[in-house]
C-alpha positions, 0 to 999 in steps of 0.5 A, spaced: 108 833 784 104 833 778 098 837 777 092 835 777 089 837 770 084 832 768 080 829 773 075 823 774 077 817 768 072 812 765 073 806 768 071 808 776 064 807 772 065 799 774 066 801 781 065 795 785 061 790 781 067 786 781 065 779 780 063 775 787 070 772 790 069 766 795 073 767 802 078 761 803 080 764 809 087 766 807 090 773 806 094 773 801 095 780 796 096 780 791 089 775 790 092 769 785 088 765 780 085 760 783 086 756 790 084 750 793 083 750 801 086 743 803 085 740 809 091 739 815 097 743 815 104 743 814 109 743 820 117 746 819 123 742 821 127 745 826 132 744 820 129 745 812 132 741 807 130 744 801 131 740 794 133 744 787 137 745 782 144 747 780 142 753 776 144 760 778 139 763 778 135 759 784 141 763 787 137 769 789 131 765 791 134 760 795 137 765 799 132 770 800 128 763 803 134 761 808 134 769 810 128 769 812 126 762 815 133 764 819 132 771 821 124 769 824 123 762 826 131 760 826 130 756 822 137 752 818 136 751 811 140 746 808 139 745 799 140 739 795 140 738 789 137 732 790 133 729 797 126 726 797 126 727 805 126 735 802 121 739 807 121 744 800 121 743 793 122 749 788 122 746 781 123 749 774 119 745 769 124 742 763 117 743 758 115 750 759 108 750 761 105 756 756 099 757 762 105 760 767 109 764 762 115 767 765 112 770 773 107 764 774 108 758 779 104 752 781 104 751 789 102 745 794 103 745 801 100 738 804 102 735 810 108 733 808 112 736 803 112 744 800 113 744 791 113 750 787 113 749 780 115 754 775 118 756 768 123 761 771 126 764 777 121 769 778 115 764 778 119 760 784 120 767 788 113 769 787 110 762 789 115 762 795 112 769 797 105 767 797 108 761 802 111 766 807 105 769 807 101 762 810 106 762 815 105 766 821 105 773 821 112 773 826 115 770 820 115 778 817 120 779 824 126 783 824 128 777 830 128 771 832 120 770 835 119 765 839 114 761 841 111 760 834 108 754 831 110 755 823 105 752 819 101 753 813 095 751 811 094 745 806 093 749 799 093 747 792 095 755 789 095 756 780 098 763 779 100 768 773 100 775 773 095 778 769 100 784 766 108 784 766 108 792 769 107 792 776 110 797 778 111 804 784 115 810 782 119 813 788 122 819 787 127 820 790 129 827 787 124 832 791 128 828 798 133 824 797 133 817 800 139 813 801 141 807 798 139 802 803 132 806 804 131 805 796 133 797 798 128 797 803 123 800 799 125 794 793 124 789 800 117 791 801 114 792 794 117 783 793 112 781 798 106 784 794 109 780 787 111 789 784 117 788 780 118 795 778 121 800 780 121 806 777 126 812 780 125 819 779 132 821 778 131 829 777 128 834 778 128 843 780 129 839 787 136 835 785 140 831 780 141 824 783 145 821 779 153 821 778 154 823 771 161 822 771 162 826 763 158 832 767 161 832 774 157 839 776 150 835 774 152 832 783 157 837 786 152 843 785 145 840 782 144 834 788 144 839 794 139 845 796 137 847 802 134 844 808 127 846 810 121 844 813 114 845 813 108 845 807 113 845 801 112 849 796 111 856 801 118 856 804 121 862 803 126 865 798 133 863 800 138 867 803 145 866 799 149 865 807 144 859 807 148 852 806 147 848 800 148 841 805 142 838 803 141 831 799 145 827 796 145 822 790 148 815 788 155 814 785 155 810 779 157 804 784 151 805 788 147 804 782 149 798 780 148 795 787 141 797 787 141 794 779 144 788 782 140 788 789 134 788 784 135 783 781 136 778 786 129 780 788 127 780 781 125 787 780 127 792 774 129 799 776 127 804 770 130 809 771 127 817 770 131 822 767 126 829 766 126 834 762 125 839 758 121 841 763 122 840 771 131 841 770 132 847 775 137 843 778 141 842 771 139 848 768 143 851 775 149 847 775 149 848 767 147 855 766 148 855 759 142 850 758 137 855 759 134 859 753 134 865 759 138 871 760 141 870 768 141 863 769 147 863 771 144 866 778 139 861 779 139 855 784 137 848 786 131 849 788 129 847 796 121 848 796 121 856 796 115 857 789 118 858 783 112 856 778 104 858 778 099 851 777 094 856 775 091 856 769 091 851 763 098 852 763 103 852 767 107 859 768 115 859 770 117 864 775 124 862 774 126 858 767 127 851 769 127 848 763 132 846 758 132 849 751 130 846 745 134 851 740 140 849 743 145 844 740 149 843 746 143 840 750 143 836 745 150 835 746 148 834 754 142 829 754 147 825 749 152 825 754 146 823 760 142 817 756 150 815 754 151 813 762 144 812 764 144 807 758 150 803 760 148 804 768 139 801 767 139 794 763 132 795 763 130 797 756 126 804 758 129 810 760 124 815 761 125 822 759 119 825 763 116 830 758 111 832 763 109 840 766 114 843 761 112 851 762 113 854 755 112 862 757 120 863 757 120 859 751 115 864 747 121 871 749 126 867 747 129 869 740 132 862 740 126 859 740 122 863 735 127 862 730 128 854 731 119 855 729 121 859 723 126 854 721 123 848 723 115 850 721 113 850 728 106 853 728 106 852 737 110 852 743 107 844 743 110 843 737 116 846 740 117 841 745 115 834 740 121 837 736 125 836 742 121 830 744 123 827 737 130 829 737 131 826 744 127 820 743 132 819 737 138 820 742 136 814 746 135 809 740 141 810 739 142 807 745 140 800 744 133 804 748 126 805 749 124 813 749 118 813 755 115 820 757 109 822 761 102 823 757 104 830 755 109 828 750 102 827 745 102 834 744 104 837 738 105 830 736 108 824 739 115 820 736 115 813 732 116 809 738 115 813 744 111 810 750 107 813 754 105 813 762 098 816 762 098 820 769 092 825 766 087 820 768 087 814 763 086 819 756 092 820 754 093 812 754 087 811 750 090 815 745 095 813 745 093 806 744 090 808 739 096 810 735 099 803 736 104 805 742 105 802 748 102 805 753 103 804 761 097 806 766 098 811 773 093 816 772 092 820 778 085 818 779 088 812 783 094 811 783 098 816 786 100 815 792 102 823 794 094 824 795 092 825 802 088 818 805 083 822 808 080 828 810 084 829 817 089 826 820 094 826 813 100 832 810 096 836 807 096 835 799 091 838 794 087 832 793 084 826 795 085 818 794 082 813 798 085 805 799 077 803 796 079 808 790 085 806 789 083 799 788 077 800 783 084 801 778 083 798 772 089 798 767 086 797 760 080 802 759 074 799 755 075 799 747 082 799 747 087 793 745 089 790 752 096 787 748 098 795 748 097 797 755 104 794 757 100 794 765 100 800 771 104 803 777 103 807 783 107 813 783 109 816 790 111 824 789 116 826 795 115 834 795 111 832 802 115 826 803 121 827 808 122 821 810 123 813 809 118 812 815 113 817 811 114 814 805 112 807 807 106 810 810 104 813 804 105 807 800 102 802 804 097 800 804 094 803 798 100 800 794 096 793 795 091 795 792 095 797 786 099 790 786 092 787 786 090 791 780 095 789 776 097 781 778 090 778 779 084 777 775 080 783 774 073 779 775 076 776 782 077 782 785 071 785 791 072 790 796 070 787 803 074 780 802 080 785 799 080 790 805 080 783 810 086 780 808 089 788 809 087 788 815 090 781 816 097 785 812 097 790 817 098 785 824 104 782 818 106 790 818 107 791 824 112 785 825 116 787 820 116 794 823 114 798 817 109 804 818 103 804 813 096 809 814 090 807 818 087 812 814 082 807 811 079 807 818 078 815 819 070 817 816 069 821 810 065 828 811 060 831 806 056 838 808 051 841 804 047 847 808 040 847 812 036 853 811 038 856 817 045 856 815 047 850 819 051 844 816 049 837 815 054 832 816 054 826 812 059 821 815 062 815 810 066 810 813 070 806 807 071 799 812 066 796 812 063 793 818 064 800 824 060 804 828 061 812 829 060 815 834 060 823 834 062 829 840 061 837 838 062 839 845 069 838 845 069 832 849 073 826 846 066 821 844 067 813 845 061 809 844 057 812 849 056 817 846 051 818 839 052 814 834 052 816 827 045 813 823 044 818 819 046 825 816 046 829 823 045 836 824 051 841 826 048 845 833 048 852 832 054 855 835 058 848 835 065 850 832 068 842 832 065 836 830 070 830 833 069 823 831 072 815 833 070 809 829 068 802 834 068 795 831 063 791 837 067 795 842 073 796 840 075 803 838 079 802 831 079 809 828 083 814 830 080 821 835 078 826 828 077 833 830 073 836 823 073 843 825 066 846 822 069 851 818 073 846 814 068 843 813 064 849 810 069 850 805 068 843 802 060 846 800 061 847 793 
């Protein structure tokens, strides 16, 4: 996980003085650019017929339209290249509207007929998503629903995204997930118009990926111990324990996720990160290391191996390779060699990020790479390894992509940076003529717990309206360099798909809105009711997704007799609290929160529901009041 080290970043000053948006009474995430409401409605056959071209590439957007009528409303779809009776028409423009670009798309649903236009493929597959979601929520259905009416509003929609990176990380190294969960991660993620996946192949916690000229990278780095509990606590491991845990993709697995991809229009960027984060690799190849007796160190399975305190990060056990070595060069060669051929994306990232340097400083190996080098620093250290790396995947036919600390001592001609330190590293590195994507912690990472109670518990905080106040392109930076953003979900708290969904959605909606529309078309209140609209499409789909934006936020500060007062903040808008500290569960006959409240004197437990009208919505919160005291600053 990475560590918070920088904390709020400039652009939370515009909050919400985002430009007024007019309800049209449609749900649709992310917002497009500009629809206009019709009058009546489009009716679906019972039999679809559906006129598009011959090309390949409308392969995979037809089918996921025939899979998803079929499955739902079954519904037959029948295509023809040409049939002026066709209920659907998808249409590539023969002249390239300049306005659409390569993702953008024209849709008009009347009453007798639905048309999308576009330049490309993509653009037809992100109009037909907006189309489904006009269609009843059961659409989202894993089976046939039944006694549905399949229709959509009459609408003429123009959309384009406003950047070409809209992505989320799933690391899949801290817990491994399968193959078909990475799928269902990829299906989910389409709806929102992402389309890109940024995988988190290594890390202390496992190699994920088959490097077939490293063979020991997945028979001893892709497995650790099976454990459970808040991670990063567990006890040492025993030797008697069995390494059983985890898994990784062969080759063949990755080309399917590459193809599966594809055909949903998303890239794949995979990650391989070093030199920091490589106990796996480092215990699998002990030689790597710069240390003594690395030949006893094992994958890691959440027992602590690093201290976070301070400015830097400081090792217990040496989980870094060593830049003094030429055969890690050797090693990163033979990586990118594979990975390159595996990812036809251009990027390969090659982390960079958390990179401890205090076994660097005892290593003699290291000290004399500095003299020879003239390497005053343990940064400059890393940026000569950086550089040489950088240097590996050019000759690739890549492009080298780091974590925001590969600045420090000095960043390689052609690096791009991820800025996940707040948006800082960005703005430097912009200003340096790099290209730049933006995850800053401060509103993208979706690890963040999502409320004060009822959630995993994580170091920090991030609320769904937060995430929603991202803004990609920091004010006084040349937008051209900010390539777009990403959320990114780190898995040390994560040990499942369904808890993975949870953390995603539905802040990952507030991320692919940030990214796709425009920036003065966004407003909180009107975002949060297509949500709430999403969540009921959720449901049918059976995926889970946090009802944390309902659970009120807690503040305290102390009364002079020592007791707190307590302020309630609910993020939704439109709900009531009402409150207990008896230890009863309170419904709405009990007090209702108006204003800060005062905590009685004995009182050990503050419980808490939120009502809109006279329905509860919110989960029952229990906020013991001494967690409360400790929040006081």
């Amino acid at each position: 996980m990475k560590k918070l080290s920088l904390l709020l970043c400039c652009c939370s000053l515009h909050l919400l003085s985002f430009g007024q948006v007019t309800n049209n009474g449609l749900s649709i995430i992310p917002e497009p650019v500009k629809v206009i409401k019709k009058t009546g409605n489009f009716i679906l056959p019972k039999t679809v017929i559906v006129e598009a071209g011959k090309q390949p590439e409308l392969s995979p957007v037809i089918s996921y339209l025939k899979n998803k009528l079929n499955t739902a409303a079954g519904i037959t779809v029948t295509t023809k290249s040409v049939a002026p009776a066709a209920s659907i028409k998808l249409v590539l423009n023969k002249k390239v509207d300049t306005l659409l670009k390569s993702e953008g798309y024209y849709l008009s649903v009347t009453a007798k007929k639905v048309v999308i236009r576009a330049n490309e493929a993509a653009g037809l597959f992100y109009g037909l998503q907006t189309f489904i979601q006009l269609l009843p929520k059961e659409i989202e259905g894993k089976e046939l629903a039944k006694g549905v009416k399949w229709t959509a509003p009459a609408v003429e929609i123009t959309d384009y995204p406003r950047f070409g990176w809209r992505g989320l990380m799933f690391d899949v190294s801290r817990h491994f997930f399968t193959k078909a969960e990475v799928e269902q991660y990829i299906d989910a993620m389409v709806k929102y118009k992402l389309n890109l996946l940024h995988l988190h192949l290594t890390d202390d916690e496992g190699w994920r990926v088959e490097i077939k000229s490293l063979p020991k990278l997945t028979t001893v780095g892709a497995h650790n111990i099976k454990k459970v509990g808040q991670f990063g606590t567990f006890s040492q491991p025993s030797p008697d324990e069995p390494r059983t845990y985890g898994g990784f993709y062969t080759q063949e697995d990755i080309k399917d996720l590459v193809q599966y991809a594809k055909d949903r229009f998303v890239n794949i960027l995979p990650e391989i990160d070093v030199p920091g984060h490589s106990l796996a690799a480092v215990a699998a190849y002990p030689e790597l290391s710069c240390t003594p007796g690395a030949d006893k160190y094992v994958v890691n399975s959440g027992e602590p191996f690093m201290k976070w305190e301070g400015q830097h990060n400081t090792a217990i056990v040496d989980n870094t390779l060593c830049p003094a070595n030429e055969n890690v060069y050797e090693f990163l060669d033979k990586v990118v060699t594979e990975v390159a051929q595996l990812f036809p994306f251009p990027y390969i990232h090659m982390g960079g990020d958390e990179c401890a340097k205090n076994f660097w400083e005892q290593s003699e190996a290291v000290k004399a790479l500095m003299v020879k080098e003239n390497l005053k620093t343990q940064q400059e250290v890393q940026s000569y390894f950086e550089k040489r790396l950088e240097k590996i995947v050019e000759s690739k036919g890549k492009k080298f992509m780091g974590w925001d600390e590969i600045l420090e001592g000095g960043l390689g001609p052609n690096a791009a940076v991820m800025s996940w330190r707040g948006i800082q590293g960005g703005i430097e590195a912009a200003k340096m003529g790099h290209d730049v994507v933006m995850s800053p912690t401060t509103f993208a990472y979706l690890d963040y717990m999502q409320s004060d109670v009822n959630e995993t518990h994580v170091y920090a905080k991030l609320r769904l309206n937060k995430t929603y106040e991202f803004e990609p392109v920091p004010e006084g930076v040349d937008a051209k360099l900010i390539k777009g953003g990403q959320a990114n979900l780190w898995t040390e708290q994560v040990y499942n798909m369904r808890q993975a969904e949870y953390m995603t959605w539905p802040r990952g909606m507030a991320i692919a809105e940030s990214v796709w529309s425009p920036r003065e078309k966004k407003n909180w209140n009107y975002f949060f009711g297509k949500v709430e609209k999403q969540f009921e499409r959720l449901d049918e789909s059976e995926t889970k997704y946090a009802p944390s934006v309902y659970d009120p936020s807690f503040s305290a500060i102390r009364n002079p007799d020592s007791t707190l007062k307590i302020t309630l903040t609910n993020e939704a808008p439109g709900l009531e609290t009402y409150y207990s500290f008896d230890n009863s569960l309170p419904d709405n006959f009990y007090p209702k929160y108006t204003s800060p409240i005062d905590a009685p004197k004995d009182a050990t437990m503050l419980k808490v529901i939120t009502y809109r009208g006279k329905k509860p919505i919110g989960r029952m919160v229990t906020m013991p009041l001494t967690d409360l005291a400790k929040k006081i600053k």
